[in-house]
KERO-428232 format. One record per atom (N, C-alpha, C): residue in one letter; x negated, y, z. Coordinates in steps of 0.2 Angstrom, whole numbers, plus 2048, in hexadecimal, padded with zeros to 3 digits. Atoms other than C-alpha are relative to their C-alpha. Layout:
BEGIN
aXYZ;...
//
This chain:
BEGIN
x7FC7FA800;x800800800;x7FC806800;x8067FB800;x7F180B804;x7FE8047F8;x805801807;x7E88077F3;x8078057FA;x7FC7FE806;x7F980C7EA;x801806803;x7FD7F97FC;x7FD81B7F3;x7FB8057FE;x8067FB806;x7EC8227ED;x7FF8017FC;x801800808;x7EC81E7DE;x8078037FD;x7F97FA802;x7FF8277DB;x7FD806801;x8027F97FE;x7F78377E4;x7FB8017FA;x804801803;x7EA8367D6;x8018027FA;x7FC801807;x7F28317C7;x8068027FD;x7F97FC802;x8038367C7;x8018067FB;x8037F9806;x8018497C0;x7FE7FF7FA;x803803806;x7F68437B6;x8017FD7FB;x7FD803804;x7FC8387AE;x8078017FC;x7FA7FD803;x80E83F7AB;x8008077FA;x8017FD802;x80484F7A5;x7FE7FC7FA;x801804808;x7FC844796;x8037FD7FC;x7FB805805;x80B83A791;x7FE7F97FF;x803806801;x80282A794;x8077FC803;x7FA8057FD;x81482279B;x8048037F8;x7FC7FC802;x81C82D78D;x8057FA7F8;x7FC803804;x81F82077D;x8037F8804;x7FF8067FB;x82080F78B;x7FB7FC7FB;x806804805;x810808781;x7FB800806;x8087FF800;x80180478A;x7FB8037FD;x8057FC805;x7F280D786;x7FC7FC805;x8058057FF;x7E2804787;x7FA8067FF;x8077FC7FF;x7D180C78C;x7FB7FC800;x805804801;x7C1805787;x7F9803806;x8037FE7FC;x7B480A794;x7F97FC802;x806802802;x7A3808792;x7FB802807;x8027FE7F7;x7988067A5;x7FC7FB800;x8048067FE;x7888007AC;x8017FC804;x7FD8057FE;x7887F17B3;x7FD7FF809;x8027FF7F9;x7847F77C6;x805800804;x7FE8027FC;x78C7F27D5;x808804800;x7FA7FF7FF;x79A7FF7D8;x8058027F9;x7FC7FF805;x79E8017C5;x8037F7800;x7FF8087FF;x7A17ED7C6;x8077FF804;x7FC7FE7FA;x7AC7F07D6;x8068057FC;x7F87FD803;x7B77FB7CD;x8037FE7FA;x7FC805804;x7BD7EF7C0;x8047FF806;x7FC8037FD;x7C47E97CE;x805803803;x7FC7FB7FD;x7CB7F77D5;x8068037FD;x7FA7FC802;x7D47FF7C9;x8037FA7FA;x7FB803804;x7DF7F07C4;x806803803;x7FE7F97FC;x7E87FB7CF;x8018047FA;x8007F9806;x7E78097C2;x8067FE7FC;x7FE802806;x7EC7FD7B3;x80A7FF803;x7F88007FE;x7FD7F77BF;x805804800;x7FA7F9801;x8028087C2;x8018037FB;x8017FB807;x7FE8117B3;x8027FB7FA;x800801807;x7FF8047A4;x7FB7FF7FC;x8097FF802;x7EF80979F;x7FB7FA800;x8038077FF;x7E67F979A;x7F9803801;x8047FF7FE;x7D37FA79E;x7FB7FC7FB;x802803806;x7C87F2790;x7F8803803;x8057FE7FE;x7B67F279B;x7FB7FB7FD;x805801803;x7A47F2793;x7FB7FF802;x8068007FA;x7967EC7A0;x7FA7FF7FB;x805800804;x7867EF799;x7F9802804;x8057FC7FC;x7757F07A1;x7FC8077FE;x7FF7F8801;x76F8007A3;x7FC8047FC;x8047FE806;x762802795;x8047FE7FA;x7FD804807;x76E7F8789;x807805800;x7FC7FB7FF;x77B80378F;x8008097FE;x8017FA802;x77381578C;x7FE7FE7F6;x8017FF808;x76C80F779;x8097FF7FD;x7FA803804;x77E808774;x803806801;x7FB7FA7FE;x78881777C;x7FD8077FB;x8007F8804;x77C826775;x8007FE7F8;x7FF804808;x77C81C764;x8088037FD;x7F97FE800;x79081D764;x8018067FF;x7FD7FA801;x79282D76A;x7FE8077FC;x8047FC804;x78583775E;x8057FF7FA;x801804806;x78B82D752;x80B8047FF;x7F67FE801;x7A1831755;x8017F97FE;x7FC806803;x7A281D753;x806800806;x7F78017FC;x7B281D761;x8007F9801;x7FE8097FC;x7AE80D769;x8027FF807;x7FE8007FA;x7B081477A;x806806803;x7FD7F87FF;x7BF81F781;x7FB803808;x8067FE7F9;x7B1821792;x7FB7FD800;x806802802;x7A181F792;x7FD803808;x8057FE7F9;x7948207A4;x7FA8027FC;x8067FC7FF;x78682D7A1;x7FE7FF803;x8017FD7FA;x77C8367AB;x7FD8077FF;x8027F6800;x7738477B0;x7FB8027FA;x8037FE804;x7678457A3;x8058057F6;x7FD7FF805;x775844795;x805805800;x7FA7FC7FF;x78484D79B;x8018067FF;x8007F9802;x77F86079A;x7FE8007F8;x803800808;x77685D787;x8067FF7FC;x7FB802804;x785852782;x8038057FE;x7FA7F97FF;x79185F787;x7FF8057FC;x8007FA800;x78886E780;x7FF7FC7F8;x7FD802808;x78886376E;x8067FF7FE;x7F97FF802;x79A86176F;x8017F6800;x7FF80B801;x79984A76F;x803800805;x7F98017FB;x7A384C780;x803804802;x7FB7FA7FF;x7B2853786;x7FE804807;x8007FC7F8;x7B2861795;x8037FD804;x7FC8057FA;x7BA85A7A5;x804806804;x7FC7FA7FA;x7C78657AD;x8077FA803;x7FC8057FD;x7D285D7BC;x804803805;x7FC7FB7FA;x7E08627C7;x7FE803807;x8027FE7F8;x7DF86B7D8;x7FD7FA804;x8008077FA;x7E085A7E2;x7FB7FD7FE;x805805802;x7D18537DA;x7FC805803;x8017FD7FB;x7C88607E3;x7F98007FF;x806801803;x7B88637D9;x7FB803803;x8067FC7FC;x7AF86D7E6;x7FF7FE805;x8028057FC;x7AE85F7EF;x7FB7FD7FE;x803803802;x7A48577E3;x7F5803804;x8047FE7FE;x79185A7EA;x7FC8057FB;x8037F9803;x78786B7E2;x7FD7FC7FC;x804802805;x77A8607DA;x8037FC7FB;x7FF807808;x7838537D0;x8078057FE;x7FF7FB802;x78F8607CD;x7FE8047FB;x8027FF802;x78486A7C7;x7FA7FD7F9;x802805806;x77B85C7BD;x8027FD7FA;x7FB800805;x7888587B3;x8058047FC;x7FB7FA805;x78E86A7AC;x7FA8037FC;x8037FC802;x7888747A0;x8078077FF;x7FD7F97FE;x78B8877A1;x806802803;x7FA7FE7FC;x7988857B0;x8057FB7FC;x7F7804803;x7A38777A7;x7FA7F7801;x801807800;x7A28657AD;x8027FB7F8;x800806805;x79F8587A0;x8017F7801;x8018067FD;x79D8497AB;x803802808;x7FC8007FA;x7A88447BA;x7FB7F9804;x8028077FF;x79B8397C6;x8037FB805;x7FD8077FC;x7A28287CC;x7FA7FF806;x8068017F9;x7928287D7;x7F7804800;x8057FB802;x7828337DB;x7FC7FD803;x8048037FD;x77182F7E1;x7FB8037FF;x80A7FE800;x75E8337E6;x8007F7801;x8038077FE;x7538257E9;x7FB803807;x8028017F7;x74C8217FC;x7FD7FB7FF;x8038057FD;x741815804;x8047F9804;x7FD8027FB;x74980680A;x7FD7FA801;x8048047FC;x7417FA815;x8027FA805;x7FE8057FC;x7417EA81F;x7FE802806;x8007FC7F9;x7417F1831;x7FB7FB803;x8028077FC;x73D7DF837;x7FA8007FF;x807805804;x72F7DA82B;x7FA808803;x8047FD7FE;x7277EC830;x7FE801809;x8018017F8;x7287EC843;x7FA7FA800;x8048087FE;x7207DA841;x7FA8007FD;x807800805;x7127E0835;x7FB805806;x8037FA7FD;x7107EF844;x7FE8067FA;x8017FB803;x7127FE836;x808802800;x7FA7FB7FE;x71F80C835;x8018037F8;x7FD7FD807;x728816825;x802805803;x7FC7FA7FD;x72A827829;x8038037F9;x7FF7FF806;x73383181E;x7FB8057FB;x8067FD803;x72983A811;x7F97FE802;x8048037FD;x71C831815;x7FB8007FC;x8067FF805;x70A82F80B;x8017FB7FD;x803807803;x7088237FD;x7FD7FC803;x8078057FC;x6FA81C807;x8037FB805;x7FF8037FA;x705818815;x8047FD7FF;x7FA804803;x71481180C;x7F97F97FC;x804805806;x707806800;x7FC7FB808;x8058077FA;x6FD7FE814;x8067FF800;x7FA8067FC;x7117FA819;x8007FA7FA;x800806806;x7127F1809;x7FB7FB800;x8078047FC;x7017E780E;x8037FD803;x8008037FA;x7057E381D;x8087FD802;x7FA806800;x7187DD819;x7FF7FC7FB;x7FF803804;x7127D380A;x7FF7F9802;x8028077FD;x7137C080F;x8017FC7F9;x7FC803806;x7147B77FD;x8027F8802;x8008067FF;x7127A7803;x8057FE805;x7F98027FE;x7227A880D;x8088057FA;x7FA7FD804;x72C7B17FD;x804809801;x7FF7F97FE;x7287C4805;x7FD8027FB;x8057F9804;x7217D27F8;x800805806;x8007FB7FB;x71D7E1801;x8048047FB;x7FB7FB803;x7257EE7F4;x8007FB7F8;x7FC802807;x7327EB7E6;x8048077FC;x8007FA804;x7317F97D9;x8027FF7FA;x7FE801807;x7377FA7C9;x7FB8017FA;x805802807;x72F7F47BA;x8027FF7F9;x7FF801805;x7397F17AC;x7FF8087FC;x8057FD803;x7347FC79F;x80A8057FD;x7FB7F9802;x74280C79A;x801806804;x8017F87FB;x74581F79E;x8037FF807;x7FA7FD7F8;x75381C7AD;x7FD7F9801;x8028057FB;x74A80D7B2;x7F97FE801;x8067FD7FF;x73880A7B3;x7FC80A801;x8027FB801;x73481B7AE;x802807803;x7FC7FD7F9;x7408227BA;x7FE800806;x8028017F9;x73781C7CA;x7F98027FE;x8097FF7FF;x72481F7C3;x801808800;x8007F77FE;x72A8317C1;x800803804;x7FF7FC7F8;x72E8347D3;x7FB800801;x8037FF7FE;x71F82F7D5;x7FA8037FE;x8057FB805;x7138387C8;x802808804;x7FF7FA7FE;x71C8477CF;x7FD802807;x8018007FA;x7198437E0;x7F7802801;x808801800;x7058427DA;x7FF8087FC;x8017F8802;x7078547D1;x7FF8017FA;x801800805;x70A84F7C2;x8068047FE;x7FA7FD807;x7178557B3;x8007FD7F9;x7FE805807;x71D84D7A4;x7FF8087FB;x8017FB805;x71C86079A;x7FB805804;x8037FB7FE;x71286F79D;x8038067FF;x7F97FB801;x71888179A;x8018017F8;x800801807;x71687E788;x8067FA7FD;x7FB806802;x72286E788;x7F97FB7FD;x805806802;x710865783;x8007F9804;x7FE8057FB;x71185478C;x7F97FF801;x8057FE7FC;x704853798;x7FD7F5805;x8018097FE;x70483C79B;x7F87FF800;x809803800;x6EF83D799;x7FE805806;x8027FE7FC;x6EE8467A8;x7FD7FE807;x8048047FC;x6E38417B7;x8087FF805;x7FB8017FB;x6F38437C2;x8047F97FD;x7FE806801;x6FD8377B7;x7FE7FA800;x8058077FE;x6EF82B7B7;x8007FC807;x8018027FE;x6ED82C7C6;x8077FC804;x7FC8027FF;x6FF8297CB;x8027F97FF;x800808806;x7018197BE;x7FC7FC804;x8028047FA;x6F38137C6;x8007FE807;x8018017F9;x6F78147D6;x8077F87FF;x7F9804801;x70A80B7D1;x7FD7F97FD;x803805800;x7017FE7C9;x7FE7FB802;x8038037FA;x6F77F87D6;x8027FD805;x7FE8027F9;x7017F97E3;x8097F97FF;x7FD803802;x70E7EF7D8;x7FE7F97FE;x807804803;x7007E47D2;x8007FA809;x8028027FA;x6FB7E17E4;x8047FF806;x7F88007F9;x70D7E17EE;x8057FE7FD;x7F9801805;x71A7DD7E2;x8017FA7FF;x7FF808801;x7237CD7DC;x7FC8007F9;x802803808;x71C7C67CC;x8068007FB;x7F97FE804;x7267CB7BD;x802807800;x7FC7F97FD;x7287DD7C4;x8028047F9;x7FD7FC806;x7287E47B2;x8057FC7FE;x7FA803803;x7387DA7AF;x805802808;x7FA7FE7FA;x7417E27BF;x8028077FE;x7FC7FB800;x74D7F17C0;x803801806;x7FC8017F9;x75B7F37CD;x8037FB801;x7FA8057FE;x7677E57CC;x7FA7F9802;x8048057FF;x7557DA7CC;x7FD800805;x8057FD7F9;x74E7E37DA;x8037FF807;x7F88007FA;x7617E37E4;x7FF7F77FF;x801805800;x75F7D07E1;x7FC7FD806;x8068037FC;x74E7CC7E7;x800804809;x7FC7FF7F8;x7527D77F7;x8077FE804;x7FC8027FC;x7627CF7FD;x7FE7F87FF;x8008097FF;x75A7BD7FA;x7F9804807;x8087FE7FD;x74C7C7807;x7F97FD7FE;x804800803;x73D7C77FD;x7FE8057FD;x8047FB801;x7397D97FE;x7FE802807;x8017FD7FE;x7317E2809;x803809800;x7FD7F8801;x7367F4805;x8007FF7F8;x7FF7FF806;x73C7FB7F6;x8018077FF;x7FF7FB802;x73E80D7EF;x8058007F9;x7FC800805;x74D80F7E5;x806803801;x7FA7FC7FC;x75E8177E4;x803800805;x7FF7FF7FB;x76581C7F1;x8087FD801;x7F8804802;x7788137EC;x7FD7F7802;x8018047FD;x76D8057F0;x8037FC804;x8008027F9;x770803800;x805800804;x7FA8037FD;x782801800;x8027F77FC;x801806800;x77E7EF7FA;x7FB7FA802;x8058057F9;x7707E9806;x8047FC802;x7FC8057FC;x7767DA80D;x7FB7FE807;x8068047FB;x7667D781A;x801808805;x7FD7FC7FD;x76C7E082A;x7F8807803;x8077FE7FE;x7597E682D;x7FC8067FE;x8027FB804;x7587F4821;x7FE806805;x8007F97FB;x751806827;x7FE8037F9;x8007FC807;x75081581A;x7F7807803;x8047FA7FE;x743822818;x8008047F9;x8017FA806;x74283380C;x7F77FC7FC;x803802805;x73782E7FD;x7F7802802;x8067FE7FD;x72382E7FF;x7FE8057FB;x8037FC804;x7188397F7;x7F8802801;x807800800;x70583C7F2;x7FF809800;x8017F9801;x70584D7F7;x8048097FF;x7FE7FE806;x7118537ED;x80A800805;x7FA804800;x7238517F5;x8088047FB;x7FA7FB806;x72E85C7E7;x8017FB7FA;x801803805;x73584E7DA;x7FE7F9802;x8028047FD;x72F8407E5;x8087FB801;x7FD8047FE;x74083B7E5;x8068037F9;x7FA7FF808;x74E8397D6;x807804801;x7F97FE7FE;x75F8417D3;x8057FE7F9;x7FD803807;x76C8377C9;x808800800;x7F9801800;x77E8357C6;x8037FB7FD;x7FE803806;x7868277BD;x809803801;x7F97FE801;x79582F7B6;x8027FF7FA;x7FB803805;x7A682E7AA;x8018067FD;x8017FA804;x7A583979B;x8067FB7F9;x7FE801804;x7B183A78D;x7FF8017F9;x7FF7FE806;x7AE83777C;x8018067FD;x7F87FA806;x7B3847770;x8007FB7F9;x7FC805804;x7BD83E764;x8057FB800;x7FE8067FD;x7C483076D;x8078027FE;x7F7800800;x7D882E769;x805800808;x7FE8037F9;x7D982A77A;x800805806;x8037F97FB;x7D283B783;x804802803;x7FC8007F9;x7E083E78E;x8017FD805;x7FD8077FB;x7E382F796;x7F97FE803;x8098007FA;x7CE82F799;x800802804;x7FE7FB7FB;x7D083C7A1;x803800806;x7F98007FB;x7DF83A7AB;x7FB7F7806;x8028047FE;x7D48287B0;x7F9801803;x8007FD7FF;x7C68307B2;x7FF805807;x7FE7FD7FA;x7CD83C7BF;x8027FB807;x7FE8047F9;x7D482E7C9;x7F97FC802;x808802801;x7C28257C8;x7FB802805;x8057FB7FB;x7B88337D1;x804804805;x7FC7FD7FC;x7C48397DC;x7FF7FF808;x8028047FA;x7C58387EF;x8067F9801;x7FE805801;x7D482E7EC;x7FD7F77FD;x805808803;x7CA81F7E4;x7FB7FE806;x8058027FB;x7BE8217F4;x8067FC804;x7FC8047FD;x7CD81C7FC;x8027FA800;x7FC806804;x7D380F7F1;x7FB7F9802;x8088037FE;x7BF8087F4;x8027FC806;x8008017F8;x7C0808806;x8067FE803;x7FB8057FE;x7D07FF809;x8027FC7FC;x7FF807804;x7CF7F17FB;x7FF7FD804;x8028077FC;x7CF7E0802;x7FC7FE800;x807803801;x7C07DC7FA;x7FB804800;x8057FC7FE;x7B67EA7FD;x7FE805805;x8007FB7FB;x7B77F8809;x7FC803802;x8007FC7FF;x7B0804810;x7F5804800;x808801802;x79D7FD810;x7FE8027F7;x801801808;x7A07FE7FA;x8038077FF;x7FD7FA804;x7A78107F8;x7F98027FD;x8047FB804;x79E81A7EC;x7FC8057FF;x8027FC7FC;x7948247F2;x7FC8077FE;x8047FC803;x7878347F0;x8048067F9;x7FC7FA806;x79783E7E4;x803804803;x7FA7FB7FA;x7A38467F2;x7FD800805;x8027FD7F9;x79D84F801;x8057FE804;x7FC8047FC;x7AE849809;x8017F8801;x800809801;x7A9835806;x7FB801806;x8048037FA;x79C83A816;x804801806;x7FB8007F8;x7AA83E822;x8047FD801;x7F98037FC;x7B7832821;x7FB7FB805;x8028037F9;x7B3829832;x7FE7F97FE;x7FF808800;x7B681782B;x7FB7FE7FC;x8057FF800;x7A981B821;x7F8801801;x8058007FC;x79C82182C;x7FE7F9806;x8008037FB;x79F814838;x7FA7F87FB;x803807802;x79780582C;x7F98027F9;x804800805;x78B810820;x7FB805803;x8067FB7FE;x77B814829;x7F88017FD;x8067FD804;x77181781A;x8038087FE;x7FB7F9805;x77E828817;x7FA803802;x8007FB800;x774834820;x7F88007FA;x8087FD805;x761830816;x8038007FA;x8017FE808;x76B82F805;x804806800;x7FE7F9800;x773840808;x7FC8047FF;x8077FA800;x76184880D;x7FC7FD7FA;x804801807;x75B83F7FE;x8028037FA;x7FB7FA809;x7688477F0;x800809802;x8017FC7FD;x7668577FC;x7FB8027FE;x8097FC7FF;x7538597F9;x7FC7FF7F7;x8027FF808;x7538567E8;x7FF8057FC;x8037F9804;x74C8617DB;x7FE8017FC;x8007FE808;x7508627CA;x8018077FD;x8027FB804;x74D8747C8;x7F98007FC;x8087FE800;x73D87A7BE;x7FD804803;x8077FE7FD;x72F87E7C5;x7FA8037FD;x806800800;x71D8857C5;x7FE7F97FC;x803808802;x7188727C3;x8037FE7FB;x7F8802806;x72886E7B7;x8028027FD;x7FC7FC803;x72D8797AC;x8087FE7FB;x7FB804805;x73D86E7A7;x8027FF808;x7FA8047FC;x74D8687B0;x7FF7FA800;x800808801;x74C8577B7;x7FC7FD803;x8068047FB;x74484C7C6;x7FD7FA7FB;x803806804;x74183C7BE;x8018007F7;x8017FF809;x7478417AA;x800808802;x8027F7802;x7438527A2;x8098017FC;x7FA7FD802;x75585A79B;x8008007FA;x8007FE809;x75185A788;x8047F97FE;x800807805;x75885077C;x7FC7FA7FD;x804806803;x74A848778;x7FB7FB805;x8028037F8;x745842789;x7FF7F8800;x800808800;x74E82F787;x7FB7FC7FA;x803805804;x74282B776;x7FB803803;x8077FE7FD;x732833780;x7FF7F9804;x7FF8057F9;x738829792;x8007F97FB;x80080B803;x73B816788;x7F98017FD;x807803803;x72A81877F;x7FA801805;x8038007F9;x72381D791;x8007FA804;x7FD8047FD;x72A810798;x8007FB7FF;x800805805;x72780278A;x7F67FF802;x8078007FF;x71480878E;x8007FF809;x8038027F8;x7158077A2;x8027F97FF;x8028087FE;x71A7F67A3;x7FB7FD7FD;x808804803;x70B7EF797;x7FC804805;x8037FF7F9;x7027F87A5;x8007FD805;x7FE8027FA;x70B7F17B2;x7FE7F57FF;x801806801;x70A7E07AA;x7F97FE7FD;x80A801802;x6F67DF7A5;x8018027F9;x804800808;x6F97E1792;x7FC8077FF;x8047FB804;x6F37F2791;x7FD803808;x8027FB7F8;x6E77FE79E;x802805800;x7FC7F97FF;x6EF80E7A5;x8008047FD;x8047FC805;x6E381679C;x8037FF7F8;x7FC802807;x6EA80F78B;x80A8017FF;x7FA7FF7FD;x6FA80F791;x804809800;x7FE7FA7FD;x6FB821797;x8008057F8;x7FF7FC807;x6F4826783;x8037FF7FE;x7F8803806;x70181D77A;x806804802;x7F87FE7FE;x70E824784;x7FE8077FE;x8027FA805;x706836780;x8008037FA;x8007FE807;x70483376F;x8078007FD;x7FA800801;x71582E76E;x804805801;x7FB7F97FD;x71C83E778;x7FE8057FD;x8027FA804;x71284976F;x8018037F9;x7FE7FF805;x71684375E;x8098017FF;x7F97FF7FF;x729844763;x803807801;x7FE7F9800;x729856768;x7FE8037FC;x8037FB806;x71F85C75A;x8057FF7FB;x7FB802807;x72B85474F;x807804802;x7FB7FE7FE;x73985C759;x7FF80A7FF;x8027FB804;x73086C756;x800806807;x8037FE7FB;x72A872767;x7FA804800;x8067FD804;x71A876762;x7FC7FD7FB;
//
């Protein structure tokens, strides 16, 4: 009774304003979503939706690099394979200001100054949201409390490379199926290439100069790569260039991590009671040391359907849908959504079972994707250009041959440079 009550408060207007009840047809929405934990979780949710609404659901799980080629393909292109589509901060202001998705405007009750300031602001351009996000994130620290107590070392927050890389030492046990750290390796801009940037930055590095010249052959990025390498090399599971998140969320709930640094949505899937969190390390450097992301629902421009996405949508990211979350049968309160609405850290029922909320709060809080001195570009772990995701995958295609022996750092670091270089020259930067 709950789940329907909020999803009527939600939907209702909505709905009646677009005329989606209006000829007694269902309408069918295709909807295209990575295949992470709480996009997975709302299939199930919103059979809800479909019973009230009609509204059939026709969803597209898709890993998260197989998912960004397939979807910017589509949407460049105006093939209309999807009526919704999961972006994120990278895509959503560029999109919008090319005109490939529609703006997002939504009733009072949706209550969009709820939404938190940066993912808000992440997903507009010039004061117009483009992207509504179902869930926000930084990335954090998170650790086996147990396995560090019993090693005798500590994780403070912002803490030094150095100190983070002995914890990892001295939790690695392989010969009982512990790594000391489980970091991401697979090779793509939002996934390998997303976690070595936190920490290239963290070491004083920059993906651009104030020219936009790309600056990957610099003692900093070297030395960052090499440190990642090493310490991956030296504490990691074996395979690590074939890990990302859903491979990493794995191996730490079979506990076989020691700590791990990664989103901060994480850690409403930890299964192992022993967790403890810490603000992101840094060599120095702590600006950019930690990520800021959204996976959100954008609609297509084109779609025949762009009402009723909308109107879907809106109920989707809403506080209502946190409701809907946290009083399913099969999920509750431990699975809401989390890092998108400022009012998802006050409901009580809430706080009482989610005591990773306050370090992923001062994690999306402390993030800093303006530019900088350092940065002269938008964007903690990607840059805001369009040509970003063919720079990040051929960066990324190079760090893992790094990570996995085929190439040295050194090699690794030119390729990727020469690759970024000829990409912006061609793009006509300088």
């Amino acid at each position: 009774m709950k789940l329907r009550n909020a999803l009527r408060a939600a939907t209702a207007l909505s709905l009646l304003a677009t005329g989606a009840y209006a000829d007694g047809h269902a309408k069918e929405l295709t909807i295209a979503i990575v295949n992470n934990g709480h996009m997975i979780n709302m299939q199930k949710v919103a059979e809800a939706y479909t019973e009230e609404t009609g509204v059939a659901l026709n969803w597209v799980s898709l890993e998260e690099g197989v998912l960004r080629e397939q979807v910017t393909s589509d949407t460049a292109t105006g093939g209309g394979q999807y009526d919704i589509i999961n972006i994120g901060m990278q895509e959503a202001p560029i999109w919008g200001a090319a005109g490939w998705i529609e703006p997002l405007e939504f009733g009072d009750d949706y209550d969009v100054e709820d939404i938190l300031p940066a993912m808000r602001a992440g997903l507009s351009h010039d004061g117009t949201l483009y992207a509504a996000p179902f869930y926000g994130e930084s990335s954090m620290v998170m650790y086996r409390k147990d396995l560090a107590d019993a090693a005798g070392v500590t994780i403070a927050d912002n803490d030094s490379w150095d100190n983070v890389k002995a914890a990892a030492a001295a939790m690695h046990d392989p010969d009982n199926g512990v790594y000391g750290a489980c970091l991401r390796g697979k090779p793509g801009w939002g996934d390998n290439g997303a976690f070595i940037t936190t920490v290239a930055n963290s070491f004083g590095a920059a993906w651009f100069d104030a020219d936009m010249k790309p600056q990957l052959d610099s003692p900093e990025w070297n030395a960052a790569v090499s440190f990642y390498v090493d310490l991956l090399n030296s504490y990691g599971p074996p395979g690590s260039e074939g890990n990302s998140f859903n491979e990493i969320l794995a191996l730490y709930n079979q506990d076989k991590c020691g700590l791990w640094i990664d989103a901060t949505i994480a850690a409403s899937f930890l299964e192992n009671p022993n967790v403890a969190y810490a603000q992101s390390p840094n060599a120095g450097n702590p600006v950019g040391a930690n990520w800021l992301w959204a996976w959100a629902m954008a609609v297509p421009a084109g779609t025949e359907n762009a009402e009723e996405a909308k109107a879907f949508i809106e109920w989707a990211t809403s506080k209502a849908y946190v409701q809907a979350v946290g009083n399913h049968p099969d999920f509750g309160w431990g699975s809401v959504p989390t890092g998108q609405r400022a009012s998802t850290y006050q409901i009580p029922e809430f706080q009482a079972v989610a005591k990773f909320a306050e370090a992923e709060l001062a994690a999306i809080d402390s993030a800093a994707p303006e530019a900088t001195d350092l940065k002269p570009y938008v964007g903690v772990q990607f840059v805001a250009i369009p040509e970003f995701p063919e720079i990040g995958s051929a960066f990324g295609q190079e760090m893992a041959a790094a990570l996995s022996g085929a190439k040295s750092v050194e090699d690794a670091l030119a390729a990727a440079q020469a690759a970024a270089d000829s990409i912006m020259k061609e793009a006509g930067y300088y």
